[in-house]
C-alpha positions as CSV (number, residue, x, y, z in Angstrom):
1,X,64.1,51.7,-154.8
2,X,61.0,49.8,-154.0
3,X,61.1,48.3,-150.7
4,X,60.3,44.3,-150.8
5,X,57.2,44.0,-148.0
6,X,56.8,40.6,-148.0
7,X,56.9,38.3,-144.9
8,X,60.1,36.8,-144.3
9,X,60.1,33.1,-145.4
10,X,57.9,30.9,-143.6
11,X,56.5,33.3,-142.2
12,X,52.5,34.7,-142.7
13,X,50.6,38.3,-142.5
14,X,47.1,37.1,-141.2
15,X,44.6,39.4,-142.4
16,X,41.3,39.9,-140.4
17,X,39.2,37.2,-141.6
18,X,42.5,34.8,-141.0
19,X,42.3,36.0,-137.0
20,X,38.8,35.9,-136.9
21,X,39.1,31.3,-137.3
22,X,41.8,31.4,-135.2
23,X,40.1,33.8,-132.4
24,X,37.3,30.9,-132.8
25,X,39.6,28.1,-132.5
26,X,41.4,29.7,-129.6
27,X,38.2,31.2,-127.6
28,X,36.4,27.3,-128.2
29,X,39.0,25.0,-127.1
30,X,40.5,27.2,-124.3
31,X,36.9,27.8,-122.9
32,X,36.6,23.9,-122.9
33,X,39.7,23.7,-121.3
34,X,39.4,25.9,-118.1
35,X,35.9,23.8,-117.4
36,X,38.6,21.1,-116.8
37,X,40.7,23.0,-114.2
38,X,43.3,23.8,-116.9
39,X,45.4,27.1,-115.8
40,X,46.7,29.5,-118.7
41,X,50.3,30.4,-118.0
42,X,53.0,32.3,-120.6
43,X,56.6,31.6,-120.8
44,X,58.9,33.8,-122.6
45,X,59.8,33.3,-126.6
46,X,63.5,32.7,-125.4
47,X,65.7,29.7,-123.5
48,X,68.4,29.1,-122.8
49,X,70.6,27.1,-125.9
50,X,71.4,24.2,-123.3
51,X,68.0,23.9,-122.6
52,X,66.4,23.8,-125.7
53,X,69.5,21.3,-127.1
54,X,69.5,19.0,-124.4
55,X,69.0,16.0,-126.4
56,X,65.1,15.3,-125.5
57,X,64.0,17.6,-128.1
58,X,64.6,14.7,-131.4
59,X,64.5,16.6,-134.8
60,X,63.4,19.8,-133.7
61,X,66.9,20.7,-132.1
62,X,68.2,20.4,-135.4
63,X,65.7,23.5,-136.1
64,X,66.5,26.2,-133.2
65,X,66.8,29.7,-134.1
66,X,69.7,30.1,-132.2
67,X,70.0,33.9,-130.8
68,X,73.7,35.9,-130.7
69,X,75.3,37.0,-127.7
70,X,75.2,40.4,-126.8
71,X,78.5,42.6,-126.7
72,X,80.1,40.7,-129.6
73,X,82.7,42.2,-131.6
74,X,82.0,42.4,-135.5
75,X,84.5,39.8,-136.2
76,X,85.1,36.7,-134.6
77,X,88.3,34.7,-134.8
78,X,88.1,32.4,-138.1
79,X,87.4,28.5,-136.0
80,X,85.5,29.9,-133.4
81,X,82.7,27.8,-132.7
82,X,78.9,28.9,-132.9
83,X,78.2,27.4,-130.0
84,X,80.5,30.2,-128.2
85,X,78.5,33.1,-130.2
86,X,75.4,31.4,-129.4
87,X,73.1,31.7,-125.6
88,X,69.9,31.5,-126.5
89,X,67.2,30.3,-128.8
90,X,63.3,30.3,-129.7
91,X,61.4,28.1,-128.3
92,X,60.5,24.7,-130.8
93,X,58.0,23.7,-128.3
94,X,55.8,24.8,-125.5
95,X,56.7,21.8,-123.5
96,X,60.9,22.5,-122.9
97,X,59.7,25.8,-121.5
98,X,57.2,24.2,-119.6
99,X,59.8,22.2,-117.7
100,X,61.8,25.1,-116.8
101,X,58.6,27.1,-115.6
102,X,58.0,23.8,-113.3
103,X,61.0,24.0,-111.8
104,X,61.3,27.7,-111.3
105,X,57.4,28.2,-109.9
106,X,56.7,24.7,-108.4
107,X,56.5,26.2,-104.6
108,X,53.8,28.5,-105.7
109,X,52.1,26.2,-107.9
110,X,48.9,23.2,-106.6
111,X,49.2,19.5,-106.6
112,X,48.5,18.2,-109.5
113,X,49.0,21.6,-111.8
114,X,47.2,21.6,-114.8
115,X,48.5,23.9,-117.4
116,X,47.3,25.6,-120.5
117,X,49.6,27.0,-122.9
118,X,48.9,28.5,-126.1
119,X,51.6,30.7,-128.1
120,X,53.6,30.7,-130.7
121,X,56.8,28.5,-131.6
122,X,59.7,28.6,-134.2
123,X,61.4,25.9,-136.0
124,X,64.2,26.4,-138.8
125,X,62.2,24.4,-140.9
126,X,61.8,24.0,-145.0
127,X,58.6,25.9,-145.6
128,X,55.7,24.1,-147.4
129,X,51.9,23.9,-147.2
130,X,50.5,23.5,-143.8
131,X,53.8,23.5,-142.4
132,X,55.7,27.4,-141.1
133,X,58.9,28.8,-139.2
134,X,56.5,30.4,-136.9
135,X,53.3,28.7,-135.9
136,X,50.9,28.5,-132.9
137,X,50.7,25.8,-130.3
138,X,48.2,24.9,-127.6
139,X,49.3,22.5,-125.0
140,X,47.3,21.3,-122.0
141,X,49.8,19.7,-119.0
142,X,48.8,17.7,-116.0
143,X,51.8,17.7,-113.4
144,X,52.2,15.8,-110.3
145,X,49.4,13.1,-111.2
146,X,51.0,9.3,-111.8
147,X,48.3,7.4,-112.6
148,X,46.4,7.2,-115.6
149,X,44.0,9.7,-114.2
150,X,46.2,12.1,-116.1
151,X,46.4,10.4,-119.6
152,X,42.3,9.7,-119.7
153,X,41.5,12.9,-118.5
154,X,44.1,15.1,-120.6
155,X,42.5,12.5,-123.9
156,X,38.9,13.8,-122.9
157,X,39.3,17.1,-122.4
158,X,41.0,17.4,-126.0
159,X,38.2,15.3,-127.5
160,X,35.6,17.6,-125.8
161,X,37.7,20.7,-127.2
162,X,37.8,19.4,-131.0
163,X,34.2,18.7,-130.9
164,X,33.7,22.5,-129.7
165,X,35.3,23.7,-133.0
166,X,33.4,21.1,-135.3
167,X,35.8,18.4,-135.3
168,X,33.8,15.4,-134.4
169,X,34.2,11.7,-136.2
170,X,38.3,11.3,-134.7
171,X,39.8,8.6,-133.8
172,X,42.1,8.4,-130.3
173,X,45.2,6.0,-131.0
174,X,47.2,5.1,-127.9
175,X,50.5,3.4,-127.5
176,X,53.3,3.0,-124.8
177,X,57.0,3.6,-125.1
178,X,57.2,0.8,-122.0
179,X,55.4,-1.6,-124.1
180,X,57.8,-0.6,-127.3
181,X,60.6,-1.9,-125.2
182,X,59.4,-4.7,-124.0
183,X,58.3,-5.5,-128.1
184,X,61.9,-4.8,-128.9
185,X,63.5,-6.2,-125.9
186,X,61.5,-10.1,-126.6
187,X,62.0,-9.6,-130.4
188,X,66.4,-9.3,-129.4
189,X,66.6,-5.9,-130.2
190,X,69.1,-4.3,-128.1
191,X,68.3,-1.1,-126.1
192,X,70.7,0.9,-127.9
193,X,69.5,0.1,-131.3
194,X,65.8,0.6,-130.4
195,X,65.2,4.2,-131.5
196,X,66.1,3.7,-135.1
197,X,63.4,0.7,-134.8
198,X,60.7,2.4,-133.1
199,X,61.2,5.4,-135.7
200,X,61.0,2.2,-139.0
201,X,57.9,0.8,-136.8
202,X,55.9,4.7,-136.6
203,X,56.3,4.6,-140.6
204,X,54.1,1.6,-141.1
205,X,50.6,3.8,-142.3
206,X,52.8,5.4,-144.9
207,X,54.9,2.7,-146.7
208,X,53.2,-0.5,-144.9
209,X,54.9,-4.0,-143.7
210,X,56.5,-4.0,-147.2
211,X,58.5,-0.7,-146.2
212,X,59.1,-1.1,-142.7
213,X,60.8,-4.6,-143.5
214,X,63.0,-3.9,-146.3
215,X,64.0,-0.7,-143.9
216,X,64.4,-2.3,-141.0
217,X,66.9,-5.1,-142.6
218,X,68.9,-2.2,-144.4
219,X,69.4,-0.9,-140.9
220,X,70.8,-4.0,-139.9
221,X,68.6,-5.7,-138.1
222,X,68.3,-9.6,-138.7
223,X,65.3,-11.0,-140.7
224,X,64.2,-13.0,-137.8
225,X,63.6,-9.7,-135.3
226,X,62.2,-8.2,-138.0
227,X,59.3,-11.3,-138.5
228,X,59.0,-11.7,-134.7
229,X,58.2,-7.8,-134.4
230,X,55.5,-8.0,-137.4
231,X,54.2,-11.4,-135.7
232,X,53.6,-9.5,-132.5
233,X,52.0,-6.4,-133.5
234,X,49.7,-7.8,-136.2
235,X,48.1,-10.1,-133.1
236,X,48.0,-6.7,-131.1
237,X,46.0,-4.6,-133.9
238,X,42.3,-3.9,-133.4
239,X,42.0,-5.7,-129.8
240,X,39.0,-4.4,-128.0
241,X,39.3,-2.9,-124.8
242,X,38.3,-6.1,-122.9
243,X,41.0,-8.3,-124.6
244,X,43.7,-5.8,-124.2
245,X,45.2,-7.0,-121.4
246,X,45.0,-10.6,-122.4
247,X,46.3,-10.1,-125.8
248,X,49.1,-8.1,-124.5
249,X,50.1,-10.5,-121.4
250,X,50.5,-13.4,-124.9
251,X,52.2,-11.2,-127.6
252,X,55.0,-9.6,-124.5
253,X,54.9,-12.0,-121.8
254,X,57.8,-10.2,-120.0
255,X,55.8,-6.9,-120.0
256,X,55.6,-5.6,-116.2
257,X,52.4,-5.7,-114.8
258,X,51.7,-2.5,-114.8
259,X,52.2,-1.4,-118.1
260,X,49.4,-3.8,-119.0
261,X,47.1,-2.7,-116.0
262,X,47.8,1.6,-116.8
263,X,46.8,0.9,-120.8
264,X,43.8,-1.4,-120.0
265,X,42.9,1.4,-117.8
266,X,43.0,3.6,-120.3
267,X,41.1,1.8,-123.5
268,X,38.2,1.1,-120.6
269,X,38.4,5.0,-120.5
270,X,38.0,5.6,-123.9
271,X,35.7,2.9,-124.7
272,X,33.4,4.4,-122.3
273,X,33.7,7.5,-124.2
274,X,33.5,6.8,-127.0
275,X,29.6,5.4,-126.4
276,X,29.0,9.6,-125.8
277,X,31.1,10.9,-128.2
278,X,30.8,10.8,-131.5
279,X,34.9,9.5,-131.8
280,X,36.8,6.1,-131.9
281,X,40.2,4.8,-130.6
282,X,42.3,2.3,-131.1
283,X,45.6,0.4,-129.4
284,X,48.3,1.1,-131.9
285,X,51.5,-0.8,-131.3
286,X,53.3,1.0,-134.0
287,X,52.7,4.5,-132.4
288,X,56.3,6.0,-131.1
289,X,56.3,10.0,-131.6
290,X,59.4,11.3,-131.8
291,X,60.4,13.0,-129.2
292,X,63.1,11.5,-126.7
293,X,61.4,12.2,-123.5
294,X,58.4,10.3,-123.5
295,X,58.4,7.7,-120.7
296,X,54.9,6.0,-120.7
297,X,51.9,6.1,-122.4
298,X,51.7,8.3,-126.3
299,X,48.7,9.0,-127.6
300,X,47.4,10.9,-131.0
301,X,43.8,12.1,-132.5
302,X,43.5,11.6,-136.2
303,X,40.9,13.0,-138.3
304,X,39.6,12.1,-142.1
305,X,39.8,15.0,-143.5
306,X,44.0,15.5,-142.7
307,X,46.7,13.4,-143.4
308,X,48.1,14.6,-140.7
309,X,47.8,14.0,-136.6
310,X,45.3,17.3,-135.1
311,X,46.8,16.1,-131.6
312,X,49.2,14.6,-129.9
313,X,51.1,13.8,-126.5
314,X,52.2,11.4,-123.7
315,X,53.7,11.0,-120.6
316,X,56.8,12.7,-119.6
317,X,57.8,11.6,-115.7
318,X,62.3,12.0,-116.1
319,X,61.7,15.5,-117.8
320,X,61.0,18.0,-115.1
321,X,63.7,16.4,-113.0
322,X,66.0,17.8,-114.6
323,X,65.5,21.5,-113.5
324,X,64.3,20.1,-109.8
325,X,67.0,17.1,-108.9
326,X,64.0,14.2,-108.4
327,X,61.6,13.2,-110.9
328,X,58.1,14.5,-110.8
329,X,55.2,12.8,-113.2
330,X,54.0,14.8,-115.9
331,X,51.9,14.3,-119.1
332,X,50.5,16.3,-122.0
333,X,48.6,16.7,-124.9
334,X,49.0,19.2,-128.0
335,X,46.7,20.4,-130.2
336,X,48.0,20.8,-133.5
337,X,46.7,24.5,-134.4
338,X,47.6,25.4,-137.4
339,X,46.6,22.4,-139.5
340,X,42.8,22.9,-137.2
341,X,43.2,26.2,-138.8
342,X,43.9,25.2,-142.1
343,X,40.8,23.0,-141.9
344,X,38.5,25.2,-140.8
345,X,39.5,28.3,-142.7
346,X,36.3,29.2,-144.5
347,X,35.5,32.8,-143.3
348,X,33.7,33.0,-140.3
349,X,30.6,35.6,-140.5
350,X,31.5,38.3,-138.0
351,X,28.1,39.1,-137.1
352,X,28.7,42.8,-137.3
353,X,26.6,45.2,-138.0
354,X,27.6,48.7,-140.0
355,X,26.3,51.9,-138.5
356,X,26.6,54.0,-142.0
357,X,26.3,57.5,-141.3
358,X,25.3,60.0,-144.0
359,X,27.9,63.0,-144.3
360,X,26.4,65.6,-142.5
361,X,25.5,64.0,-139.4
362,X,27.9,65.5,-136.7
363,X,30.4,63.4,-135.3
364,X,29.2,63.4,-131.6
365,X,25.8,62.0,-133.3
366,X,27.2,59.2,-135.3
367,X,29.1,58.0,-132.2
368,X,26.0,57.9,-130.1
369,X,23.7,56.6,-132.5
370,X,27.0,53.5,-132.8
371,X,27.0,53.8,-128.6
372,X,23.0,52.9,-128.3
373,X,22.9,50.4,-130.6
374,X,26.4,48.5,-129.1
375,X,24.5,48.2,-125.9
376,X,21.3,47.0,-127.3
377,X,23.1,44.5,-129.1
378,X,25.0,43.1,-126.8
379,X,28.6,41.4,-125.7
380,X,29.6,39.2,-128.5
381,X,27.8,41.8,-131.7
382,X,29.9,44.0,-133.6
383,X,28.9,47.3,-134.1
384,X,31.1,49.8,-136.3
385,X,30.5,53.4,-137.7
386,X,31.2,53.9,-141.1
387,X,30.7,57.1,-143.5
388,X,28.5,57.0,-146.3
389,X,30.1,56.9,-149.5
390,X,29.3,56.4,-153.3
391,X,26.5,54.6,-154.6
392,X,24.2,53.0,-151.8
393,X,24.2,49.8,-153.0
394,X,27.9,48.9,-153.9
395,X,28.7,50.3,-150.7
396,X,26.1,47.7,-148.9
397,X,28.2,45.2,-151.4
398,X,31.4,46.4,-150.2
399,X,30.2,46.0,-146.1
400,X,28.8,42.1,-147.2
401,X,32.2,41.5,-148.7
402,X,33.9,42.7,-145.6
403,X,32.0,40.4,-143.0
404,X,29.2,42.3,-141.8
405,X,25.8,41.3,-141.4
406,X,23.6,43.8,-140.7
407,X,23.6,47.5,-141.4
408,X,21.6,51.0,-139.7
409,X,21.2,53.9,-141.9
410,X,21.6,57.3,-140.0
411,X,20.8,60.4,-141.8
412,X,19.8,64.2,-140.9
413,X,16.4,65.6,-141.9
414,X,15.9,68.6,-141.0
415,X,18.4,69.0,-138.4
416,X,16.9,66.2,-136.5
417,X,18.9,62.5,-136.5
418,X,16.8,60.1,-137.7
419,X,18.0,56.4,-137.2
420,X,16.8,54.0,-139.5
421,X,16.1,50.3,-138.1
422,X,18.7,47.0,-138.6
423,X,18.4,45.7,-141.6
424,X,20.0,42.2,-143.0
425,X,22.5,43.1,-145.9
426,X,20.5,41.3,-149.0
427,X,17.6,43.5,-147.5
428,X,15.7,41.7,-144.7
429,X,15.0,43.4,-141.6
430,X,17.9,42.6,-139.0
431,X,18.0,42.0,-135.4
């Protein structure tokens, strides 16, 4: 019976030219990131269920690979709930585990700690294009900071690490889940029914003021919060940085102070950036992200070429306390990897060059002659043997197809090794 070898569902093989734009993505933006102080750390595949269903996780808790118990019988009594068969589960997110690594490392850790993470993640999700069970994150964390030191600096470091892989023309859009409240609370939406209209609001780029009102009133909410909302956030769109505060201070009067003061901070920031950087940003009122534990300030980095966000993040200060017992102030940013990696994915050339070795040059020889040339060349330059076969040219075909650049011939005449020197594949002399 033939054996089925396909991936599970959602999942991917990666073949070597696949690795080769990720190694790239991964090697740019983590280099870019240690030049900022970050710290890589790992943190196991597996937590605990409570953890991971807490209730700050949104959506993505209804997506947890949940893990079995050990020592369970075969059967289980009919009724029993999965909850009892269940104590652990993949990780959705790099952030949950970052919490619990906080709280179990904090003693041996500096003030502020800034963390890198990159690893994979799992999410029982329905598999489509750009979107897998398993998938890659890369997170950079700044803990212990409370001003908006930590949100600027987390925004340019992430800028700086998308321009390192090529992806320069994005736009920073910034938000705060303070301000949202304060929006709600003046328009008379009640705290408890302000999730349902901060999630109506974040739709607003996909079915527009059309949408969001004909939702927002099948939700319940009364035509007159619904206007006052719009009113308010269509005054707020496209402020520069030097109006911000003012136009906030009108549109939200009750607003505290320093809501207004951390996010005119921040657009000063960014407006100073962006005269270096080839980027733009933006004050979006209608930016929420989903998940529950954002406190303060949300931020995401859109690019033209994906319908989707490449980034995003925000502040998180109630999270960590609840592994420690007292609130520490914490904020992030996430790259979104695999849609980077989807854009890029044109094969990288490997810059490798093929030592091809005629048949009856001895091993030890072949090896050497691939041994001098790997330390002429240098880190970074590929250098493999490879036996020569078949006709000379479609094997030089064959080595173009498979990445390499360059090729040496090395052949036996007359019992001496003769090396041949680089040559370009296409037949210019190589380097």
């Amino acid at each position: 019976m033939k054996i089925d070898n396909s991936p599970a569902r959602g999942m991917r093989d990666l073949l070597p030219a696949d690795v080769a734009v990720r190694d790239h993505v991964l090697e740019s933006i983590s280099a870019v990131y240690r030049r900022f102080g970050y710290q890589r750390i790992e943190t196991p595949a597996l937590e605990h269920i409570d953890r991971l269903s807490s209730g700050e996780g949104g959506d993505n808790e209804k997506l947890i690979f949940e893990v079995l118990r050990r020592g369970l019988p075969p059967e289980v009594p009919p009724g029993t709930p999965v909850r009892e068969l269940v104590d652990l589960g993949l990780r959705y997110d790099l952030t949950v585990p970052l919490t619990r690594f906080y709280g179990n490392n904090h003693a041996s850790l500096p003030m502020p700690f800034r963390s890198l993470q990159v690893g994979p993640a799992w999410r029982a999700d329905r598999p489509q294009r750009g979107r897998y069970r398993q998938f890659y994150q890369c997170d950079i964390d700044m803990i212990g900071e409370p001003s908006v030191l930590a949100e600027a600096e987390l925004i340019e470091a992430t800028t700086e690490a998308l321009a390192a892989i090529g992806l320069t023309g994005t736009t920073v859009r910034v938000s705060d889940r303070r301000f949202l409240a304060a929006l709600a609370a003046d328009c008379g939406v009640p705290a408890e029914a302000q999730d349902a209209f901060f999630i109506t609001l974040d739709k607003l780029d996909k079915i527009g003021w059309d949408g969001v009102r004909a939702e927002l009133i099948g939700l319940g909410f009364g035509p007159a919060q619904v206007a006052a909302a719009e009113e308010k956030i269509r005054r707020l769109i496209g402020v520069p940085a030097d109006m911000l505060a003012d136009a906030l201070d009108r549109s939200v009067p009750g607003m505290p102070a320093e809501v207004v003061a951390d996010l005119s901070a921040t657009a000063a920031s960014l407006e100073r950036l962006a005269k270096d950087r080839s980027l733009s940003w933006q004050f979006d009122p209608t930016l929420v992200r989903g998940m529950g534990y954002y406190t303060g300030q949300v931020f995401e980095i859109v690019h033209p070429d994906m319908s989707r966000s490449v980034a995003g993040g925000g502040r998180y200060d109630k999270l960590i306390g609840r592994s420690l017992g007292h609130d520490v102030p914490a904020c992030g940013f996430s790259l979104g990897f695999e849609p980077i990696v989807d854009l890029l994915s044109g094969e990288r050339a490997r810059d490798a060059i093929a030592v091809l070795v005629e048949a009856d040059v001895p091993v030890p020889d072949a090896v050497a002659a691939a041994r001098e040339l790997r330390e002429r060349a240098g880190p970074g330059r590929v250098v493999e043997t490879v036996r020569r076969s078949g006709k000379f040219g479609a094997q030089l075909k064959r080595l173009e197809a498979a990445g390499f650049t360059g090729f040496v011939l090395v052949r036996s005449e007359d019992g001496t090794i003769v090396r041949g020197e680089p040559r370009a594949l296409g037949g210019e002399p190589g380097a």
